[in-house]
C-alpha positions in Angstrom: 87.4 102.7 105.2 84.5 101.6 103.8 81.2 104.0 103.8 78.1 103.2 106.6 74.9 104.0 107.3 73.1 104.7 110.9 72.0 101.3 110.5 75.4 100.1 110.1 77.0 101.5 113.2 73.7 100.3 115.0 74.7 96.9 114.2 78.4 97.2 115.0 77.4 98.6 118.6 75.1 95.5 119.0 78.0 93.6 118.2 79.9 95.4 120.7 77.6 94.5 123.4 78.0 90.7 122.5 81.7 91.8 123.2 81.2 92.9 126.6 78.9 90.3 127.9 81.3 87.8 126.8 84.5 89.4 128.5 82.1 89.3 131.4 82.6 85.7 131.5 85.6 84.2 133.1 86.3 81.8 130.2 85.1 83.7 126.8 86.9 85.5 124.7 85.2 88.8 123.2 87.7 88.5 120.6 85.6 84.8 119.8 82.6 87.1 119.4 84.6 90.0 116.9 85.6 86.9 115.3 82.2 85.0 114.3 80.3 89.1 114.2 82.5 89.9 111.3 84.4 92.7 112.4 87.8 91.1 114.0 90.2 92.0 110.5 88.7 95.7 111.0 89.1 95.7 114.6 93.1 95.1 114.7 93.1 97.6 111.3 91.6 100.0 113.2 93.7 99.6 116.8 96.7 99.3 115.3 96.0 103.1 113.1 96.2 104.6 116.8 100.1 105.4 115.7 102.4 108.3 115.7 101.3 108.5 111.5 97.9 109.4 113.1 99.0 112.0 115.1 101.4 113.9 112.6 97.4 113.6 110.3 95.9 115.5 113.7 98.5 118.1 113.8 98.6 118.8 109.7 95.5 118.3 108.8 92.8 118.5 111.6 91.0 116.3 113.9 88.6 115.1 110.7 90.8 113.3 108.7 92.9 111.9 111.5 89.2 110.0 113.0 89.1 109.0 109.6 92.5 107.7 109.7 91.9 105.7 112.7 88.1 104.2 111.5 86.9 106.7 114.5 83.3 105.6 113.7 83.7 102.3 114.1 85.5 102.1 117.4 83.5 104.6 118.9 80.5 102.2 117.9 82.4 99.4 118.9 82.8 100.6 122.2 80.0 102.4 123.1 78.6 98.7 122.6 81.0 97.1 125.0 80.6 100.0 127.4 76.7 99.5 127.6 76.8 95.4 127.7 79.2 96.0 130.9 76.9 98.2 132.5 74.0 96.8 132.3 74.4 93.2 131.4 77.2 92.2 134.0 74.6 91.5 137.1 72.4 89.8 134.9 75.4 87.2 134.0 76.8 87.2 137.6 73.9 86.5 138.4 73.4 83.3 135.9 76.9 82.4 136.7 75.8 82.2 140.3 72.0 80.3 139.8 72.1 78.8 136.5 75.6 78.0 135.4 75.1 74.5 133.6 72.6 76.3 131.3 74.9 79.6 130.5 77.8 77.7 130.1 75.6 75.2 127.3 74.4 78.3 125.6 78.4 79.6 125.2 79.8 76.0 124.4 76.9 75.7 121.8 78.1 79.1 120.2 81.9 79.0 120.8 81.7 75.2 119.4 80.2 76.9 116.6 82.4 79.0 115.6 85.1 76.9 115.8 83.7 75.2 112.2 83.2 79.1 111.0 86.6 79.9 112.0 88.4 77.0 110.2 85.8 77.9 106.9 87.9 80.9 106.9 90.9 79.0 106.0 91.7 78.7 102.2 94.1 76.3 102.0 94.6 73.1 104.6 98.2 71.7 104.8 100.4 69.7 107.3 102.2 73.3 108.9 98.7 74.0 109.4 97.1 71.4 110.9 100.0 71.0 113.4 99.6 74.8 114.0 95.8 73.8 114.8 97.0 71.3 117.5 99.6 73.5 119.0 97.2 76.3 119.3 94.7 73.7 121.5 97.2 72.3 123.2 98.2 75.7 124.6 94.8 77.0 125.1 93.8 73.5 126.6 97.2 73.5 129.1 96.2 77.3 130.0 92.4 76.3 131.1 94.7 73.7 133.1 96.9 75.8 135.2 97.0 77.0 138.8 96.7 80.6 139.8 99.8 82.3 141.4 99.3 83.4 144.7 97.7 87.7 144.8 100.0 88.5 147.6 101.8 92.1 147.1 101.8 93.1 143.4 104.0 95.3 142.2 103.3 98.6 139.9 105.6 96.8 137.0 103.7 93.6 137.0 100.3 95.3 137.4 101.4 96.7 134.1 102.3 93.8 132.9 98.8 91.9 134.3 97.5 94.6 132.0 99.2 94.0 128.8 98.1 90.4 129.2 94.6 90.3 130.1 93.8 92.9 127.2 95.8 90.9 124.6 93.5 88.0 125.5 90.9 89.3 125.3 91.4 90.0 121.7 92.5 86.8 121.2 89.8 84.6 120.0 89.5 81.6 122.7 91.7 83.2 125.1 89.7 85.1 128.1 91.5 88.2 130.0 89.2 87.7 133.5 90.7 83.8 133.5 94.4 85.5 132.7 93.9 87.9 135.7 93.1 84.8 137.9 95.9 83.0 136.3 98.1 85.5 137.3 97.2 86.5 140.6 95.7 89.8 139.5 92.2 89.6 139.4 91.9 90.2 143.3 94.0 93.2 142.8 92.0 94.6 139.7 88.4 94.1 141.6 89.7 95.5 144.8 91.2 98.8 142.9 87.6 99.2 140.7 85.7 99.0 143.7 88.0 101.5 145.7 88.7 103.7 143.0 92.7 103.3 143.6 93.0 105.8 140.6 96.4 105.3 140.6 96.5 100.9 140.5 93.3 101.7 137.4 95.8 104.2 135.8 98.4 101.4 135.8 96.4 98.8 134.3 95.0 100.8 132.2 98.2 101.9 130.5 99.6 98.1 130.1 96.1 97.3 128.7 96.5 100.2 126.1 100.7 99.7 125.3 99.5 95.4 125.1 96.6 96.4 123.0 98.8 99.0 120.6 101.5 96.4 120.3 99.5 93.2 120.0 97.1 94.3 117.6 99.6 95.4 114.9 101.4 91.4 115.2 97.9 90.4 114.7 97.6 92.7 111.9 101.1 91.6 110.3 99.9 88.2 110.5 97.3 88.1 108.8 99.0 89.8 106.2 101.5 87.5 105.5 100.1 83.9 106.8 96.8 84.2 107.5 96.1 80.9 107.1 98.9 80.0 109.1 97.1 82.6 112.1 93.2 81.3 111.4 94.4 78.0 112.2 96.6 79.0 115.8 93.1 80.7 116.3 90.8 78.0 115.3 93.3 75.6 117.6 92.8 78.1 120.8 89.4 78.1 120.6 89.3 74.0 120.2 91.2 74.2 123.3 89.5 76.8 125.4 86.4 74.4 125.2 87.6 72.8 128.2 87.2 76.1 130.4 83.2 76.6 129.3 82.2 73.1 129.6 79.0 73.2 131.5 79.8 70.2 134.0 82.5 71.1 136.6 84.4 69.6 139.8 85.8 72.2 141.9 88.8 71.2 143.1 89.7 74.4 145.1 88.1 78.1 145.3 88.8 81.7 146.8 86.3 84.5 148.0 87.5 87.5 146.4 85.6 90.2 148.3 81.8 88.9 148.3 82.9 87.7 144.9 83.7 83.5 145.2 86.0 82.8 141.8 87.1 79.2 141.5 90.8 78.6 141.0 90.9 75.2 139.9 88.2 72.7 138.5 88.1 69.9 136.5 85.6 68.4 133.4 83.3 65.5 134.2 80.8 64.0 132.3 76.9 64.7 132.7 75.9 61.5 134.8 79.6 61.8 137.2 78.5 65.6 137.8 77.3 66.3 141.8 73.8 67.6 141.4 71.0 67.8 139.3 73.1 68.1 135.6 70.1 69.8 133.8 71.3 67.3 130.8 68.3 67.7 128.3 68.1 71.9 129.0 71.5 72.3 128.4 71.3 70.3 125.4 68.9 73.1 124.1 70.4 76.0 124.8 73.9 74.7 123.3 71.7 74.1 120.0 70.7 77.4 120.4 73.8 78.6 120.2 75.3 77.1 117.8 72.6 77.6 115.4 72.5 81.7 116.3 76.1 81.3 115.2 75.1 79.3 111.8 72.3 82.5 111.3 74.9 85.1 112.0 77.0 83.5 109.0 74.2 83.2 107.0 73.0 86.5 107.6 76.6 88.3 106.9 77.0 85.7 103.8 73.7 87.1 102.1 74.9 90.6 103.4 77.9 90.5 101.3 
């Protein structure tokens, strides 16, 4: 792995509270923001070095060179980031979410439109496979934003696992976010109720499908890129076309749930400014989606002149 400074791993935490704040977000992807930061290749390298390999380098040759082995710096970094943006920032978006969401949700379509042009840049080589890869991947993301939550009757240990597995894969997943998968699947009741009881044992359960869908998912990731990474950047680039539809600023409600004190709408649809009920905040949103997409264009330009 390569060699950093203090300032380095300063930045790479920053990065990681991007992360959290956007997982916050029923609708954005942390795995969007790894993406357009920069660090998304070395992310899944790192996650998918958590193997039995790096425990046979812990028992021979020490707890040194198997944190090296599994880019310890970095994650801890990386997570220490996410760790703090969850903290600290989650009120502060709730409480957006709750008073200002046309002008949040302009400020992430500005950004996430964004990076869907730095994410196809990526892409070396444009053919027909992957240009109908591109479509499929927004079809699917597009369809998912589309779909009705399952009822959150009586879950089961096995599919609390598998809830998870899920969520956590998603939310590696540029495009794809793990709150909007728990709702999807009738789990996000569940989760909330178990974090704010402490049901050690539910939080144990999730907690070990997030880490055996995290393990798993991160080496396919891995693999391909290896093999057909332009083939993968352009599924990606299609998901986050798609997953536009979920963070578009100007929604119907067609029917919501209180969760707790916590009201999470189930199912809504996109409308244009003028057909939106209320004030639609048109020329502020406006701004704050150019502001976003043109922090994206300075992140490029800063990590272009970087390299």
């Amino acid at each position: 792995m390569q060699e950093r400074r203090l300032i380095d791993y300063l930045f790479i935490t920053l990065k990681g509270v991007a992360m959290g704040a956007a997982d916050v977000v029923p609708g954005v992807s942390g795995g969007t923001i790894a993406f357009i930061s920069g660090i998304y290749e070395e992310l899944l390298e790192s996650i998918s070095s958590v193997n039995f390999n790096a425990l046979k380098t812990l028992k021979e040759k020490g707890i040194k060179s198997f944190w090296e082995a599994i880019n310890g710096n970095f994650l801890i970094a990386l997570l220490l980031g996410v760790g703090v943006s969850v903290a600290s920032l989650a009120k502060l978006i709730a409480y957006l979410l709750d008073e200002h969401p046309i002008l949040l949700w302009s400020f992430f379509f500005g950004l996430v439109l964004a990076s869907v042009l730095y994410v196809a840049k990526q892409i070396t080589r444009w053919t027909i496979i992957n240009i109908i890869l591109l479509l499929l991947g927004a079809f699917l993301a597009f369809y998912i934003t589309t779909l009705t939550p399952v009822s959150s009757s009586e879950i089961s240990p096995f599919y609390l696992f598998l809830c998870g597995a899920l969520a956590i894969c998603a939310m590696i997943l540029p495009g794809i976010s793990g709150s909007f998968i728990l709702v999807l699947l009738g789990a996000y009741r569940p989760v909330l109720d178990a974090v704010h009881e402490r049901d050690l044992k539910s939080i144990a359960i999730i907690g070990a499908g997030a880490i055996v869908g995290l393990l798993t998912f991160s080496r396919l990731l891995k693999w391909l890129f290896a093999h057909y990474k332009n083939a993968t950047l352009a599924v990606l680039t299609g998901f986050i076309v798609g997953s536009l539809n979920k963070i578009w600023p100007w929604k119907k409600v067609l029917d919501s749930k209180m969760f707790g004190d916590k009201l999470v709408v189930l199912k809504d649809k996109s409308v244009f400014p003028s057909n939106f009920e209320g004030e639609n905040l048109l020329f502020y949103a406006c701004l704050l989606a150019i502001l976003g997409f043109l922090l994206i264009l300075l992140l490029e330009k800063l990590a272009t002149k970087k390299q």
